[in-house]
SERO-571038 format. One record per residue: residue number from 1; x, y, z of N, C-alpha, C, O in turn. Coordinates in steps of 0.2 Angstrom, whole numbers. Layout:
% residues N
- pos, n.X, n.Y, n.Z, ca.X, ca.Y, ca.Z, c.X, c.Y, c.Z, o.X, o.Y, o.Z
- NUM, X, Y, Z, X, Y, Z, X, Y, Z, X, Y, Z;
...
//
This chain:
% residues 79
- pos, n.X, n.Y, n.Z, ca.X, ca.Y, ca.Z, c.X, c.Y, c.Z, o.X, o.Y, o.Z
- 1, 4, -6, 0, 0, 0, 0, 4, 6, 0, 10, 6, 3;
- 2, 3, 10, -3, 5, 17, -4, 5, 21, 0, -1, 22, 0;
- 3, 9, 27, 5, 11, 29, 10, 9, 35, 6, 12, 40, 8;
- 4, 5, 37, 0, 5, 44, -2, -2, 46, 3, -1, 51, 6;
- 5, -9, 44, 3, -11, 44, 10, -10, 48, 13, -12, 53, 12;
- 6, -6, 47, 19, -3, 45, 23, 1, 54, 24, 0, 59, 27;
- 7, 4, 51, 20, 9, 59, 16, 4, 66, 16, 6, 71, 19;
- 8, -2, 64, 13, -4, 71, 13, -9, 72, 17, -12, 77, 16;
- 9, -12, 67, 24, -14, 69, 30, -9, 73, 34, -10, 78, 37;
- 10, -2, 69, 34, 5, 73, 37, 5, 79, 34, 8, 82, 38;
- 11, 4, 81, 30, 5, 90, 26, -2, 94, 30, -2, 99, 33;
- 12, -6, 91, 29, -14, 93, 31, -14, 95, 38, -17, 100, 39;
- 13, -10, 92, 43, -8, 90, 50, -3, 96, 52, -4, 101, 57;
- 14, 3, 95, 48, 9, 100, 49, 8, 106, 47, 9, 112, 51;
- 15, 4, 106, 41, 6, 116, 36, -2, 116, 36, -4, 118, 30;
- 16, -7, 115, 38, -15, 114, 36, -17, 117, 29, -21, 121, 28;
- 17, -13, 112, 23, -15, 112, 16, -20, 105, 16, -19, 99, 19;
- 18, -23, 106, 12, -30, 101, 10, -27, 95, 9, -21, 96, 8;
- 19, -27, 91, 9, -27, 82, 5, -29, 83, -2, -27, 79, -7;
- 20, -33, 88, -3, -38, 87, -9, -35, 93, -15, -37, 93, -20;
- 21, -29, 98, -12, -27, 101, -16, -20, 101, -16, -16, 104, -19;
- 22, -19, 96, -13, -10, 92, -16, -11, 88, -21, -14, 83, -20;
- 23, -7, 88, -30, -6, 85, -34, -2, 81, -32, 2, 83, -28;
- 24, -1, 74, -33, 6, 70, -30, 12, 72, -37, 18, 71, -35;
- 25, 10, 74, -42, 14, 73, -47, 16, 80, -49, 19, 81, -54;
- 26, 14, 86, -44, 16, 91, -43, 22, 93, -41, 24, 88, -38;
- 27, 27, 97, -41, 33, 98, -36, 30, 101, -31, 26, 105, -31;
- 28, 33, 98, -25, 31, 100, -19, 31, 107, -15, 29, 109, -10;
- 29, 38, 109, -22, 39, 119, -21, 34, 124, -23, 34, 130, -23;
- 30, 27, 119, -27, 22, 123, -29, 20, 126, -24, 18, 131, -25;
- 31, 19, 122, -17, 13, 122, -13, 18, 126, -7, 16, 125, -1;
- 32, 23, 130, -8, 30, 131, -3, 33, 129, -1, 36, 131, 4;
- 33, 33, 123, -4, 37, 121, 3, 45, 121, -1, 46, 118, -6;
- 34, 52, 126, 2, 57, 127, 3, 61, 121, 5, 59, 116, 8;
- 35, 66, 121, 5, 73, 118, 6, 71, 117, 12, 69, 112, 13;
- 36, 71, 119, 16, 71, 120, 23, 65, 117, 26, 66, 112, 30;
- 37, 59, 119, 24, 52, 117, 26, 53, 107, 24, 52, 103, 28;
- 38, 55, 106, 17, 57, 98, 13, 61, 95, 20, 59, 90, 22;
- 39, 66, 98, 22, 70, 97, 28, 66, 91, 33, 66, 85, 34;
- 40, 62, 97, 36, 57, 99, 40, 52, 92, 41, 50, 89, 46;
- 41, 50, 91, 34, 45, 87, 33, 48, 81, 33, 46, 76, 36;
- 42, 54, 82, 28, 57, 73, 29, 56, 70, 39, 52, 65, 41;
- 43, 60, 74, 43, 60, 73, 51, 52, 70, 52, 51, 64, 54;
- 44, 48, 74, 51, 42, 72, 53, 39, 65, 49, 34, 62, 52;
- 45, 41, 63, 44, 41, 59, 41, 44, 53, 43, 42, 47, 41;
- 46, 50, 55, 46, 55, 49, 51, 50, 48, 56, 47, 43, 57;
- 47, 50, 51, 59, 44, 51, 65, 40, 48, 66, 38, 45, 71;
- 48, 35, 49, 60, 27, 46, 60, 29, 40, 58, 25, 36, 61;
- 49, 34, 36, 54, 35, 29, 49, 43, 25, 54, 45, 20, 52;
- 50, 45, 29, 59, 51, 25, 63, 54, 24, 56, 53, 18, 55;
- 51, 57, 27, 52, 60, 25, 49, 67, 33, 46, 66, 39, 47;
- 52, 72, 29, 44, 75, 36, 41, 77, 35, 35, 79, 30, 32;
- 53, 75, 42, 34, 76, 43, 27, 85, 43, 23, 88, 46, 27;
- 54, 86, 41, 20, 94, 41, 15, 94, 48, 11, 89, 49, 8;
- 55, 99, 51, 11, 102, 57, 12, 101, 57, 3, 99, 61, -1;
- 56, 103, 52, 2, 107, 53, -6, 101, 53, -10, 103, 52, -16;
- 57, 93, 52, -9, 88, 57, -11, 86, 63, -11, 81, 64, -13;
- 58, 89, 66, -11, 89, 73, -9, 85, 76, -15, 81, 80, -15;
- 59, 86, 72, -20, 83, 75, -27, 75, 74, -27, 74, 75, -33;
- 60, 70, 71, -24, 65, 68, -23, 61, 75, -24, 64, 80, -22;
- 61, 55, 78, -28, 54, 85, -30, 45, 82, -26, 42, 84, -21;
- 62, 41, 78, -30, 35, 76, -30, 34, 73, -26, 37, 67, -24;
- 63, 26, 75, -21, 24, 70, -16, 24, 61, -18, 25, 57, -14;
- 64, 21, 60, -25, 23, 53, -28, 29, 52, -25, 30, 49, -19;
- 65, 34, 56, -28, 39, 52, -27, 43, 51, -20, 48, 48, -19;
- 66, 40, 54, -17, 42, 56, -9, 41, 48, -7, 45, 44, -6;
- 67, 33, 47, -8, 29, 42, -7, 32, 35, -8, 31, 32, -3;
- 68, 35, 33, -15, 36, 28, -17, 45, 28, -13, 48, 23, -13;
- 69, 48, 34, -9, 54, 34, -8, 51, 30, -1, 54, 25, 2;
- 70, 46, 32, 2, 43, 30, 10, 44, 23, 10, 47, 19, 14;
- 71, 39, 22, 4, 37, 14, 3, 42, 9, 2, 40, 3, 3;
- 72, 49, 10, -1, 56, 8, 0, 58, 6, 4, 60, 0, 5;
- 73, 59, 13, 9, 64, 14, 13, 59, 7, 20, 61, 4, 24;
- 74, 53, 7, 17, 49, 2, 24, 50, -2, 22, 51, -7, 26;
- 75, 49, -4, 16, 49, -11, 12, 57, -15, 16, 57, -21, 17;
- 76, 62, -10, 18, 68, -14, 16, 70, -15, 24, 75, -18, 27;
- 77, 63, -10, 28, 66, -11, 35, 67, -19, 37, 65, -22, 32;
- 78, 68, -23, 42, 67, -28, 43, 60, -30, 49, 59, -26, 53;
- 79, 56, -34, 50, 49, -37, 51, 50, -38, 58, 45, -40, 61;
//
């Protein structure tokens, strides 16, 4: 299952942007969010999913792609 969900309750939560007005296939700098905010979100993102993120994504622009980066990073945790 797909963590995109999930992703944009966590935005909804943090920045009070809609669910319903996030495109996933959007860059996520549409919506403001800055180097710093992206930061910001990854952490909260470790937080909610116990998991960490790898660095050497950094290039990740769209919530999809954020998403399928999530769903990876849990795929590979161990059970």
């Amino acid at each position: 299952m797909s963590s995109l969900n999930e992703l944009q309750e966590l935005i909804h939560e943090k920045y009070g942007i809609e669910a319903s007005t996030l495109d996933p296939n959007a860059s996520m700098r549409d919506k403001g969010f800055d180097s710093l905010a992206l930061v910001e979100f990854v952490f909260a993102i470790e937080d909610k999913f116990g998991i960490t993120m790898p660095d050497t994504d950094a290039d990740v622009d769209t919530l999809a792609e954020l998403a399928d980066l999530v769903d990876k990073v849990k795929a590979a945790q161990p059970t």
